[in-house]
KENUTOR-874725 format. One record per atom (N, C-alpha, C, O, CB): x, y, z. Coordinates in steps of 0.2 Angstrom, whole numbers, plus 5000, padded with zeros to 4 digits. Each point is the difference from the previous one (the first is absolute). Glycine has a CB too. Layout:
BEGIN
XYZ...
//
This chain:
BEGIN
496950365176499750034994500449994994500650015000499050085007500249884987500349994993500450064999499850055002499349884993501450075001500350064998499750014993499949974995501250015011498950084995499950044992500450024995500450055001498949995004500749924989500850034997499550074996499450004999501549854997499550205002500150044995499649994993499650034997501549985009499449934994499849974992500149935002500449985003500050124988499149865005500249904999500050024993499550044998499849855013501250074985500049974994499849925001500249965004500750144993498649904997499749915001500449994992499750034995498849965013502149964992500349984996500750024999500050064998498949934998501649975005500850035001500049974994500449955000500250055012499250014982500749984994500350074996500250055004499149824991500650145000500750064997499650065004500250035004500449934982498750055010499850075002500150035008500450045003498849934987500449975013500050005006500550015004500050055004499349904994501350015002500750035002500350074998500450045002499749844999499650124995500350074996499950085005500450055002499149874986499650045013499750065004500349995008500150055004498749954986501349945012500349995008500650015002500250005006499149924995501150104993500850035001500250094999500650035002499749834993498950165001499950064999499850035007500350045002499649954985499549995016499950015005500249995007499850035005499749974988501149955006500249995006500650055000500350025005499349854996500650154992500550075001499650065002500450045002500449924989498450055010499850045003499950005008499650045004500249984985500549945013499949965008499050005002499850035005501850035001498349914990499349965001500049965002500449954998499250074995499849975014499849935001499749964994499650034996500350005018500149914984499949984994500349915000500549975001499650174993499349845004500049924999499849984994499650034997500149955013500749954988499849974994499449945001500149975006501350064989498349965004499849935001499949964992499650014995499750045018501349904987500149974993499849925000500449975004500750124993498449884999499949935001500649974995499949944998498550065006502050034993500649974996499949974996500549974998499950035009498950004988499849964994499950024997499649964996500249995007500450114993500050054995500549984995500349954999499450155009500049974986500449964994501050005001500349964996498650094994501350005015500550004999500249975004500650015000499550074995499649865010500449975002500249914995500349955001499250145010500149934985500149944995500250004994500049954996499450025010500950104993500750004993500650015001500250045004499250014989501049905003500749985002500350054996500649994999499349885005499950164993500550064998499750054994499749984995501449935007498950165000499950044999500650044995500450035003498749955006501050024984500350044994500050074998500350024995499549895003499650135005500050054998500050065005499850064998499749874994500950055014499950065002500750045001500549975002498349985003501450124995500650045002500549965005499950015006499350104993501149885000500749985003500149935001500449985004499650135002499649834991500049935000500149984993499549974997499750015012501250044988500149964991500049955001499849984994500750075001499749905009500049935000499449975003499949944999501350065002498350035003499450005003500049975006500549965001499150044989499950025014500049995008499249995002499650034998501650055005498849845001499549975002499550045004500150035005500649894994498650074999499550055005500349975009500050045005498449974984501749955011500149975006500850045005500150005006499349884986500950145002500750045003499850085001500250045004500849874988498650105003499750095002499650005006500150045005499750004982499649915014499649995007500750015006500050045005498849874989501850045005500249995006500450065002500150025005499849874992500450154996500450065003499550055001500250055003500949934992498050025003499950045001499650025008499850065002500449924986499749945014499949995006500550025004499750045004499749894993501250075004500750005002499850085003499850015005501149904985499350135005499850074997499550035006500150055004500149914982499450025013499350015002500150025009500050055004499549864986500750005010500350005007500450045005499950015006500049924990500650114999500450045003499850055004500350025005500149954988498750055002500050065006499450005001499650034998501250045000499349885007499549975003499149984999499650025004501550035001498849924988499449984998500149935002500449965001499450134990499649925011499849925005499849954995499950034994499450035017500649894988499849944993499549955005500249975005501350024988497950005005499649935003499949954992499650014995499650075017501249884990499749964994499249975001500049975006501449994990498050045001499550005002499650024994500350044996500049975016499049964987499550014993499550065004499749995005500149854989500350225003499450035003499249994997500050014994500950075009498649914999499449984998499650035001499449975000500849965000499850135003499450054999500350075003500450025004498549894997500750124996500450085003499350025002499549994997501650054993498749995016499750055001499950075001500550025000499549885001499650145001500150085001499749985007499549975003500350124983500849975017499749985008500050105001500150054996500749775009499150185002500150085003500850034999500150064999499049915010501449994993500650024999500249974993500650005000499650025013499649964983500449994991499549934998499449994998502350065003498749935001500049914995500149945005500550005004500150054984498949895012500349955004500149964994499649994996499850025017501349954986500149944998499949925002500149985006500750114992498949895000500049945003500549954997500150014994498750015009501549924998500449954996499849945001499550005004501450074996499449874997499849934997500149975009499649975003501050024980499950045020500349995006499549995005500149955004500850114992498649995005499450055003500650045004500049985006498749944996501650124996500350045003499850084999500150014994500549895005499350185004499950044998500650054998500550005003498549975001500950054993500250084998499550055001499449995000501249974991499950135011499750065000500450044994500649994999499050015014500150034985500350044996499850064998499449994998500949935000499850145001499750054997500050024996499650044998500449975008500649954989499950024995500149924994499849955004500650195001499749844989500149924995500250034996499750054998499449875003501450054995500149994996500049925000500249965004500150164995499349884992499849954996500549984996500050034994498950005008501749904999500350004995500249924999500549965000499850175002499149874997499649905001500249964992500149944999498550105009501550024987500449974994499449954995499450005000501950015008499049964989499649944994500349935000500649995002499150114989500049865008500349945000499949974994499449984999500650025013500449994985499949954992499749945001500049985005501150064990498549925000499949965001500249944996499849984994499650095011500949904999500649954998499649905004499849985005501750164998498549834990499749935002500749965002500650025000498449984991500749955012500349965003500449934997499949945000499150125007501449984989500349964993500749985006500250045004499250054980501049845014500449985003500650054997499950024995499649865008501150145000500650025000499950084999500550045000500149844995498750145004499950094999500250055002500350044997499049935003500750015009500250065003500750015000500150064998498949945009501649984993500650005000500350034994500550035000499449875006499750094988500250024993499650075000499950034995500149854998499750175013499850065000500550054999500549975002498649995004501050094991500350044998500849984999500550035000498550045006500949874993500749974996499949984995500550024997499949965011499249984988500049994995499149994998499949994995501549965006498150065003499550024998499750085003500350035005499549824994499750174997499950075003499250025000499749974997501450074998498750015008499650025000499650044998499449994999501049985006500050094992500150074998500450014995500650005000499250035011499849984982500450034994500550095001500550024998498449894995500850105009500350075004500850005001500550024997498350005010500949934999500649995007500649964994500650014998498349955016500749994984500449944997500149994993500449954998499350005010500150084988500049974993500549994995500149974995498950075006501650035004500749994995500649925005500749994999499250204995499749785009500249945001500049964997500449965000499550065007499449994988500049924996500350054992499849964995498849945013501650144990500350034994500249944996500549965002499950165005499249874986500449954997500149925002500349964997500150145003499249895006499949945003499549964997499550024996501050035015499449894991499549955000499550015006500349995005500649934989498450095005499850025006499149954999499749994995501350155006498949835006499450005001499650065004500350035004500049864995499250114999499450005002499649985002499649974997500650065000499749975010499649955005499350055003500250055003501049875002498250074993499650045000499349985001499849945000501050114994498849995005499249994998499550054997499950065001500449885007499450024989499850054992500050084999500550015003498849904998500650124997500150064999500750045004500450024997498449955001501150035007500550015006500549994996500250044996499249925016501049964989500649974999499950044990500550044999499649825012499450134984500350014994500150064999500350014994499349905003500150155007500450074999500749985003500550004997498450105005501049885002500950025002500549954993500650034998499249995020500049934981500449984995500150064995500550024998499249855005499750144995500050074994500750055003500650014998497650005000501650025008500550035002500850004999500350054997498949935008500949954998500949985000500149994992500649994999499549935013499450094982500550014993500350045001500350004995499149974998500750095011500550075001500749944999500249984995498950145016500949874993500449965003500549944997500650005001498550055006500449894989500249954998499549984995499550035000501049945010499749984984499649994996499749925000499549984996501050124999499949865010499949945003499649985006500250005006500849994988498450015005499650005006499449974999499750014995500650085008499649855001499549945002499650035008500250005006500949904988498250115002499350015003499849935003499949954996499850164996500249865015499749975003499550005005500150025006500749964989498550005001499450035003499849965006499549974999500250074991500649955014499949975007499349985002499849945000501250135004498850014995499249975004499549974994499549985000500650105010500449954985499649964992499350094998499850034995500149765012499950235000499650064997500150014992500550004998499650065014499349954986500050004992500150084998499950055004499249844996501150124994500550074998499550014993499849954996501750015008498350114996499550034994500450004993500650015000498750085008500249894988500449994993500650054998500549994997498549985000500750115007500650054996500749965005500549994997498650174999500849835008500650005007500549944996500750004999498450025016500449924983500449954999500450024995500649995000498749935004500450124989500150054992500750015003500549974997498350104998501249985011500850045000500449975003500650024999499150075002500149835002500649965004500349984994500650014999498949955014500150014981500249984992500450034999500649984999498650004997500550115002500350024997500950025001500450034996498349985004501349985005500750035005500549915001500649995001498450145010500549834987500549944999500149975008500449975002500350084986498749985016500149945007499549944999499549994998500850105011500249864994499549944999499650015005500250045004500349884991499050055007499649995004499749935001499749974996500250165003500249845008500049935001499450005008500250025005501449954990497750005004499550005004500349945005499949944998499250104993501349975016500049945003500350025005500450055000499649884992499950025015500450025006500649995001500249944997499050045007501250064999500649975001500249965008499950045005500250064986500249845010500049985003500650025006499949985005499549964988501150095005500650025001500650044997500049994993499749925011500650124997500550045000500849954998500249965004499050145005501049904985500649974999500750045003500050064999499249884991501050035013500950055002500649974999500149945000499550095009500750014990500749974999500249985009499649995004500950104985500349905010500349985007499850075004499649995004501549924992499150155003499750035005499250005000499750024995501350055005498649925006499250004998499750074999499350005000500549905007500550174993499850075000500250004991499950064998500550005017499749894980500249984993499649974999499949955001501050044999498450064994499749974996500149984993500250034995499450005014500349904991500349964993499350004994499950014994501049885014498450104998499449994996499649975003500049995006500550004986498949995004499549965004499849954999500149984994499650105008499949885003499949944997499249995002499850005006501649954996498150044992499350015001499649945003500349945001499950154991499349925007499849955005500049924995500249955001499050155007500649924988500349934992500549985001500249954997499450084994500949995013500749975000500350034995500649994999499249915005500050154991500450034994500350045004499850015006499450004983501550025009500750045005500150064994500349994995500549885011499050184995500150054996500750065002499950035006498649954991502350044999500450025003499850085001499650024995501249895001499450145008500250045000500550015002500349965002499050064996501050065002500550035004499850055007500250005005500449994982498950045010499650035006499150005000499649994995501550105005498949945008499049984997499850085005500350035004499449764996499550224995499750065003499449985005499649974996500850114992499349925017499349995002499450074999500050065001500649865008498950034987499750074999499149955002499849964996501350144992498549915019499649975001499550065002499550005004501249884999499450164996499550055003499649995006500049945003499850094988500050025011499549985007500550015005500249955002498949964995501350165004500449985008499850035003499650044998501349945000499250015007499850025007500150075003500650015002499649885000499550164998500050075000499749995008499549985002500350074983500949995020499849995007499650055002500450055002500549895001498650074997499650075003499450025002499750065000501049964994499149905008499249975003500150035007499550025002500349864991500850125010500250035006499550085004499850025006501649914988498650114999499850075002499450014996499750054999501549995003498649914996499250004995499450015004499650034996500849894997499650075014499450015005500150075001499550045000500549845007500550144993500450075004500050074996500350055002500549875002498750074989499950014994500550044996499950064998499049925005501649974997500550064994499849974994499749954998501550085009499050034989499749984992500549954998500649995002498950124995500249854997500549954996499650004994499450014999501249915012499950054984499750004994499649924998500049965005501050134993498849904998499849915000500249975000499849945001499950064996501150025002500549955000500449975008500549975001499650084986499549985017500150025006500850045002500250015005499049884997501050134992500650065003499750065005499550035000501149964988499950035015499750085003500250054997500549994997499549985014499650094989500150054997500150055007499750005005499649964983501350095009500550035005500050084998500050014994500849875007499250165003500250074996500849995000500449975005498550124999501349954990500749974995500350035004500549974998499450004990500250065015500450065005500249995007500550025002498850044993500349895008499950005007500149915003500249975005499050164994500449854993499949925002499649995005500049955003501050024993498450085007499350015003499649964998499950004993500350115009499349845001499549974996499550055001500150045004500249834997499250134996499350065002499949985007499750065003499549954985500849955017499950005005500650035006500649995000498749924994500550125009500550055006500549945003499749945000499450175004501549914998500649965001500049934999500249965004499950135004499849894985500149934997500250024994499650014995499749925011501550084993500349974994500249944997500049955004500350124998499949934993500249924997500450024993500050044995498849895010501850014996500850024993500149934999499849955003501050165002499449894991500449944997499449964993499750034995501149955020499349974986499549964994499250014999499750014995501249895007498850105004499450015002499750094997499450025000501049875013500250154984499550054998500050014991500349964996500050105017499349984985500050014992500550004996499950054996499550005006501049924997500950034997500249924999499849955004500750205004500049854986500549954998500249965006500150045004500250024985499949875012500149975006500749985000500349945000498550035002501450104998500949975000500350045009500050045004500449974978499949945018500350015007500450065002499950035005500249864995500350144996500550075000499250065000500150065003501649904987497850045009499250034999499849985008499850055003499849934982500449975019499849985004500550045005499750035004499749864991501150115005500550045003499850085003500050025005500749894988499350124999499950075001499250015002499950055004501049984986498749945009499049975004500550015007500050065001499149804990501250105012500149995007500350065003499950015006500249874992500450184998500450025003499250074999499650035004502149904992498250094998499450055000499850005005500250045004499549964987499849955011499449995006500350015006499750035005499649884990501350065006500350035006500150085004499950025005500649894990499750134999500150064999499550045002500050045004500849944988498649985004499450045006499849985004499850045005499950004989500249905005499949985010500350035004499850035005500249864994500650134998500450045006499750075001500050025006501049924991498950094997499550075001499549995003499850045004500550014985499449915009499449985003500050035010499650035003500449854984500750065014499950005007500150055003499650025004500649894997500450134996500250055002499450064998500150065003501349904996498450034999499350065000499650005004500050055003499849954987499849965013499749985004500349985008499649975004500050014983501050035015500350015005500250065001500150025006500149884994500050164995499950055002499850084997500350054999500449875007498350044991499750054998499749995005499550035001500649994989
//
């Protein structure tokens, strides 16, 4: 007979571990199941959060928080889950693997995934000298020489943006998408240029996590010092529970009571990027630790009311 966990978390990055080290201090049976392709496994360094002034890799928090996790005793399947179902005793998981899961209870902490092109030397320059997130990042490029690597609208708000920031900034419309008169008015107005053309590559210094500039597909070589991606359209993971009808907005976020982190459907929560709120990670954290807290009431109500 399959084992029934307590609780499966589908997705180990921040939230998720967050929530599998809070619950594993309540001695819950409890499983992660993480396909490991989330946003935080691909930024090389995070600046903003309590006790990293020098900043620490999504890749170094996953590991200690797996570590963590482990301790007491939360089980890890690395594995894609691909459909969740409502069965008599909770939820059946199914994964990429064909493997199952039981569960009686989910949390949902499937996260977003940026959408990043397939430009040479990119990913290495993530959260080291190119960025994502004006939030997260924008007193990195303070004063700096900066691209914008983008597409229409999308990319030329966020250049509008980073004038907080710098007054040297180079808009490059990747996918060329075409920009409304007023939009182009304020990129003028604000003194960004703006250059209609693909980029073929990422220029680097000797370290390749060092961006110098880019070099477009004309062979023109434009310098910076740092660069922002701003392509819209990311990947909002939360097709998962869509059959299962939790509510979500258009944008496919889930919508959570702020309290409990409860989706409107009985025993399926969800924390971290995938819900209504700013997508910074130390937010994904407290997402993970909340939902725990009641999962845990949850169980404990229900084992001895």
């Amino acid at each position: 007979m399959s084992t029934i966990f307590e609780c499966i978390i589908v997705g180990g990055g921040i939230a998720g571990l967050q929530a599998a080290i809070q619950l594993g201090r309540y001695q819950h049976k409890v499983a992660v199941i993480d396909s490991n392709n989330g946003r935080s496994s691909i930024c090389r360094s995070y600046h903003n959060i309590l006790g990293w002034p020098n900043g620490v890799s999504g890749e170094r928090l996953r590991n200690l928080g797996r570590a963590h996790a482990e301790s007491y005793n939360i089980q890890f399947f690395e594995d894609t889950v691909i459909d969740i179902k409502q069965s008599n005793t909770g939820f059946r998981l199914c994964t990429m693997s064909s493997k199952e899961y039981m569960s009686k209870r989910i949390l949902l902490a499937t996260g977003v995934m940026d959408r990043i092109p397939e430009i040479k030397n990119i990913l290495p320059c993530l959260g080291i000298s190119i960025y994502v997130c004006p939030d997260c990042d924008g007193y990195e490029v303070k004063n700096k020489k900066v691209i914008v690597l983008g597409a229409g609208t999308a990319g030329a708000n966020l250049a509008s943006t980073l004038t907080y920031w710098t007054n040297s900034i180079t808009y490059i419309n990747h996918d060329k998408k075409p920009l409304d008169n007023e939009l182009e008015q304020k990129l003028s107005e604000k003194q960004i240029i703006c250059i209609q053309n693909e980029v073929n590559e990422i220029v680097t210094a000797e370290q390749e996590s060092h961006m110098k500039g880019v070099k477009l597909k004309d062979g023109t070589t434009i310098e910076a010092e740092r660069g922002f991606l701003g392509f819209g359209g990311n990947e909002v993971r939360s097709d998962l529970v869509k059959n299962l009808g939790v509510e979500r907005l258009e944008n496919k976020h889930i919508i959570v009571d702020p309290r409990t982190k409860e989706t409107n459907i009985k025993n399926i929560w969800a924390a971290g990027d995938i819900g209504v709120h700013s997508e910074q990670v130390t937010i994904a954290m407290g997402d993970g630790m909340q939902a725990a807290i009641w999962i845990h009431k949850k169980i404990m109500k229900e084992k001895y009311n």
